[in-house]
C-alpha positions in Angstrom: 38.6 -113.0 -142.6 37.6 -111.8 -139.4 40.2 -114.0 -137.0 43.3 -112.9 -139.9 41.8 -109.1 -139.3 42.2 -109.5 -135.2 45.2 -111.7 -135.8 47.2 -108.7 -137.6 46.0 -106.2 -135.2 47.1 -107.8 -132.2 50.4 -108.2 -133.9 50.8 -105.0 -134.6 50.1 -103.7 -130.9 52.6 -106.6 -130.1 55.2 -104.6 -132.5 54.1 -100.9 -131.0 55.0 -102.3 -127.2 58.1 -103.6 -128.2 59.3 -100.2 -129.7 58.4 -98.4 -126.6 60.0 -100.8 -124.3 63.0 -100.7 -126.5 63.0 -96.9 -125.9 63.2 -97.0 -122.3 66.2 -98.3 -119.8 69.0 -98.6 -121.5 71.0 -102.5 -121.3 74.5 -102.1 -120.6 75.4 -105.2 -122.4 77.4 -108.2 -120.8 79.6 -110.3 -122.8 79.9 -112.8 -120.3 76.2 -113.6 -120.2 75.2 -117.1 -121.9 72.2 -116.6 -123.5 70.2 -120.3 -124.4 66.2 -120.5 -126.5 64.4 -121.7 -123.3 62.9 -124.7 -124.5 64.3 -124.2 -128.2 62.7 -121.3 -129.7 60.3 -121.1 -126.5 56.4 -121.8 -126.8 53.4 -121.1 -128.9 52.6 -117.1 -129.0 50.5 -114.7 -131.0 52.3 -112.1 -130.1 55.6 -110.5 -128.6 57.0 -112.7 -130.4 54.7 -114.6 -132.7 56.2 -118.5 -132.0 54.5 -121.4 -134.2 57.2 -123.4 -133.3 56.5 -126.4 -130.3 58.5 -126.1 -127.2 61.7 -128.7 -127.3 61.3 -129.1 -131.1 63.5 -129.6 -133.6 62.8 -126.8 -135.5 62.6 -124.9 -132.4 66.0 -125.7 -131.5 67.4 -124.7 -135.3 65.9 -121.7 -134.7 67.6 -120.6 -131.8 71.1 -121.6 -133.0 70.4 -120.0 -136.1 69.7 -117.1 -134.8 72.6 -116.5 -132.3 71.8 -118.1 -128.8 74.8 -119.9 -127.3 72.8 -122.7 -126.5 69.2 -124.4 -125.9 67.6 -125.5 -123.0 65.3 -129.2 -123.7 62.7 -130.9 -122.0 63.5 -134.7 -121.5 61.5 -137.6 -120.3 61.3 -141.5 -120.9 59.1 -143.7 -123.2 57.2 -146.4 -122.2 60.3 -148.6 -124.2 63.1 -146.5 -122.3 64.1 -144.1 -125.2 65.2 -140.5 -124.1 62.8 -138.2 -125.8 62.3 -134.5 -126.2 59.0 -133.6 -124.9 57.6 -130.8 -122.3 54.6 -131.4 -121.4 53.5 -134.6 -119.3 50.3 -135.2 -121.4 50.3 -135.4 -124.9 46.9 -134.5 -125.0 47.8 -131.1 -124.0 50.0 -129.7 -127.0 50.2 -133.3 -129.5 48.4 -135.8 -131.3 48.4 -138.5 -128.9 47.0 -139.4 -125.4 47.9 -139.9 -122.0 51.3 -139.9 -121.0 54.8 -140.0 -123.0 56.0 -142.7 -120.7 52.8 -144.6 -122.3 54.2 -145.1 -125.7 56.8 -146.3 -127.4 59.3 -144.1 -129.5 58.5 -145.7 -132.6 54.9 -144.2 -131.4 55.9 -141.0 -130.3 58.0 -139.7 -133.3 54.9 -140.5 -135.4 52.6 -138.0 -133.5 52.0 -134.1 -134.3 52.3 -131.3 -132.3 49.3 -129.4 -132.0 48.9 -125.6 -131.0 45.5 -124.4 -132.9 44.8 -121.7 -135.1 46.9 -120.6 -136.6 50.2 -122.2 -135.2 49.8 -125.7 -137.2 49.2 -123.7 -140.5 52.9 -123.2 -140.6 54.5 -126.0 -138.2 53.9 -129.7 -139.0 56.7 -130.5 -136.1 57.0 -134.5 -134.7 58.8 -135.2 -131.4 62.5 -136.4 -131.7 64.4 -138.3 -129.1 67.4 -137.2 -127.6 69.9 -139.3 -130.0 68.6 -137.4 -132.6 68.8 -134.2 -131.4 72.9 -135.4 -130.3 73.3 -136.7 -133.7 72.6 -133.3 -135.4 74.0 -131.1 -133.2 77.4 -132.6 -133.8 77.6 -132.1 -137.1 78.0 -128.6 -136.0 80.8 -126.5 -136.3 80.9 -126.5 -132.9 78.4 -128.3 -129.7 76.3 -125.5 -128.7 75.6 -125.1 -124.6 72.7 -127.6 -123.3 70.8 -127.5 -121.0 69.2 -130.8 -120.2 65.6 -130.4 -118.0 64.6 -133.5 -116.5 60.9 -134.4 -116.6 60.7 -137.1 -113.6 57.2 -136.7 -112.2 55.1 -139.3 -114.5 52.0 -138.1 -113.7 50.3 -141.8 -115.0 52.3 -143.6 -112.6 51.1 -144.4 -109.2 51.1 -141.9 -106.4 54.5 -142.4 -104.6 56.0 -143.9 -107.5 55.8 -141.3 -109.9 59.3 -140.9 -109.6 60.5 -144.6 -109.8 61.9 -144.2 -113.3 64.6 -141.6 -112.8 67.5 -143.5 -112.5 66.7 -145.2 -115.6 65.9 -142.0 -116.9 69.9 -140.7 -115.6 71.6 -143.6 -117.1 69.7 -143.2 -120.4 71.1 -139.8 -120.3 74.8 -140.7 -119.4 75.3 -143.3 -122.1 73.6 -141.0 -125.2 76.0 -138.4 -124.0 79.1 -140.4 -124.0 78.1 -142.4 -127.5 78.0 -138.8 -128.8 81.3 -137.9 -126.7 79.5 -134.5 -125.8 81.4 -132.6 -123.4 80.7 -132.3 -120.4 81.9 -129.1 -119.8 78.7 -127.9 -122.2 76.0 -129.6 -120.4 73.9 -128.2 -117.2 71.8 -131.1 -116.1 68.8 -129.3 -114.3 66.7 -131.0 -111.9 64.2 -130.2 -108.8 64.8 -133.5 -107.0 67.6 -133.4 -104.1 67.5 -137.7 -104.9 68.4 -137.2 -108.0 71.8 -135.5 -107.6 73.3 -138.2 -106.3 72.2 -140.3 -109.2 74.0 -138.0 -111.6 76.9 -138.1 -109.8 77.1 -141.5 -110.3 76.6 -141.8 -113.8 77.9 -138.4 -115.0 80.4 -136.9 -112.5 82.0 -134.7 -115.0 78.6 -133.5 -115.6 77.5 -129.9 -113.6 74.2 -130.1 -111.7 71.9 -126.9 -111.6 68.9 -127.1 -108.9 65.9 -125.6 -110.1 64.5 -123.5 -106.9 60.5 -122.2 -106.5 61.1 -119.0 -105.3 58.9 -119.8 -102.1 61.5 -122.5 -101.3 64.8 -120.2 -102.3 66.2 -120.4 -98.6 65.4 -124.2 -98.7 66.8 -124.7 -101.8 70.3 -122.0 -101.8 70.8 -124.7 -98.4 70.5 -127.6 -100.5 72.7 -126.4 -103.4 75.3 -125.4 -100.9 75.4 -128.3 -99.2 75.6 -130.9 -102.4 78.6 -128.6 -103.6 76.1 -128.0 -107.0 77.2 -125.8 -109.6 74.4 -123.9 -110.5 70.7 -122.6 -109.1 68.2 -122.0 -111.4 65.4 -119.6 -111.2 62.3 -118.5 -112.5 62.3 -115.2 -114.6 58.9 -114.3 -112.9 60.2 -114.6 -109.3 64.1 -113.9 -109.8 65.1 -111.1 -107.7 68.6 -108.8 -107.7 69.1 -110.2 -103.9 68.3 -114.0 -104.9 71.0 -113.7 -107.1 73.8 -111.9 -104.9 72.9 -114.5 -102.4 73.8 -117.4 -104.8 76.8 -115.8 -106.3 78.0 -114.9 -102.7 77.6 -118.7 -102.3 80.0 -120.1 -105.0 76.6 -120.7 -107.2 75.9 -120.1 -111.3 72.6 -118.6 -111.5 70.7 -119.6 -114.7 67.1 -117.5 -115.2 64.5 -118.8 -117.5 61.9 -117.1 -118.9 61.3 -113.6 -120.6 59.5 -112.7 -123.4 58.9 -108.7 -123.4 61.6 -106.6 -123.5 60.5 -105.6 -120.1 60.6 -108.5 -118.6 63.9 -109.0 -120.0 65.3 -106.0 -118.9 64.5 -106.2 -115.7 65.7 -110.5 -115.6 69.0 -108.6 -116.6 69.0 -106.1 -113.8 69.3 -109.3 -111.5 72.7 -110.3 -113.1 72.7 -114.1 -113.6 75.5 -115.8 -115.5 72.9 -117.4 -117.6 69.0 -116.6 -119.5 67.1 -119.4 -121.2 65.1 -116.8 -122.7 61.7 -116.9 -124.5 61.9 -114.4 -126.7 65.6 -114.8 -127.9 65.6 -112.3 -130.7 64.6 -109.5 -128.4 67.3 -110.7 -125.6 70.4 -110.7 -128.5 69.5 -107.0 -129.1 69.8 -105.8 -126.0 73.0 -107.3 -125.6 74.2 -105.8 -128.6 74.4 -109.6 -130.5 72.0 -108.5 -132.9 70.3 -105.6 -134.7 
């Protein structure tokens, strides 16, 4: 009784700092800006907003298109048996069932597992991983394919140092020929990665295919010069660290800028004030009021 009591109360303080930052700063709304569920719905939160759905989860994606976002953003990495699956986090003993690494078992494995977020998250969600064929399969028996946005997960942490990265062109050509068997466009997929050795890769096997470099904003200067010189499409940054001049900078250089992150309507607001062309937002019902999408 006592954990539903300080549950409830923290909710409603969640609620009570959403009205006030509502109140403040008014959003002039853009209706150019592409608004995606960062990571589906986002991640497991008590509060502002309570999320019991898992990050890059079916139900988590639903949810976002449900609801109104243009598109999601997913997490994708390989299985030990070279199956595309959506997954974020490296260990599965950090948010599922299993153990060690996804690259350490085998689909048939990996769809079996749970996720697990603790009290009181797996009350409500009883969520299993999916792989990426799945995800492709139900999307097109949408109306129309939403906008993805495809994060690459290439640093196997359970592979050996220096070769933690020696499965990502298996991991790109895995990619290429789900998205062709499901004739996505290509036109409605960013394919984000941190690697400058991947981009060639994707050029290869997906040339119709934009390219969005995700930049730590300690390496921006490092990183705008990388994405200028491979001719890239997009940037993206971190909703933390995103600033209004990061953003002129990228734009004055031929760049998209895609922002991820954002969960109080502070934060939001002030991710808008930068301008990108692009949020994968956390909180997504929050971000569709501001921009007028939804009441």
């Amino acid at each position: 009784m006592r954990n539903h009591f300080v549950f409830k109360a923290a909710l409603a303080l969640a609620i009570t700092w959403q009205l006030a930052g509502c109140a403040t700063t008014k959003v002039t709304p853009d209706p150019k800006l592409v608004i995606l569920g960062h990571a589906g719905s986002g991640f497991f939160t008590p509060i502002s907003p309570f999320n019991f759905r898992p990050p890059s989860s079916w139900r988590g994606i639903r949810r976002a298109l449900l609801r109104g976002a243009d598109g999601v953003e997913v997490d994708l990495q390989l299985s030990q048996d070279s199956v595309v699956m959506l997954y974020h986090d490296q260990k599965l003993d950090d948010h599922g069932s299993g153990t060690g690494c996804v690259s350490q078992h085998t689909a048939a494995e990996l769809v079996q597992l749970r996720y697990r977020g603790g009290w009181p998250y797996d009350w409500i969600q009883k969520e299993r991983p999916i792989t990426f064929d799945t995800l492709l399969a139900r999307l097109n028996r949408r109306p129309t394919f939403p906008r993805l946005h495809l994060d690459l997960h290439e640093d196997d942490q359970c592979l050996p140092a220096g070769k933690q990265h020696a499965r990502t062109p298996l991991l790109i050509r895995q990619i290429a020929r789900s998205l062709a068997r499901y004739r996505v466009p290509p036109e409605k997929v960013l394919l984000i990665t941190q690697e400058s050795g991947t981009i060639p890769l994707v050029r290869k096997a997906m040339p119709k295919v934009p390219i969005g470099l995700e930049i730590a904003s300690d390496e921006f200067a490092f990183g705008l010069r990388l994405a200028r010189t491979e001719k890239l499409h997009t940037v993206v940054l971190d909703a933390d660290r995103v600033t209004p001049e990061q953003t002129a900078q990228a734009r004055a250089a031929g760049l998209g800028v895609v922002v991820f992150g954002g969960r109080s309507a502070k934060d939001i607001k002030r991710v808008l004030a930068t301008q990108p062309n692009e949020i994968e937002v956390d909180n997504l019902k929050r971000l569709l009021i501001l921009q007028g999408r939804k009441k």
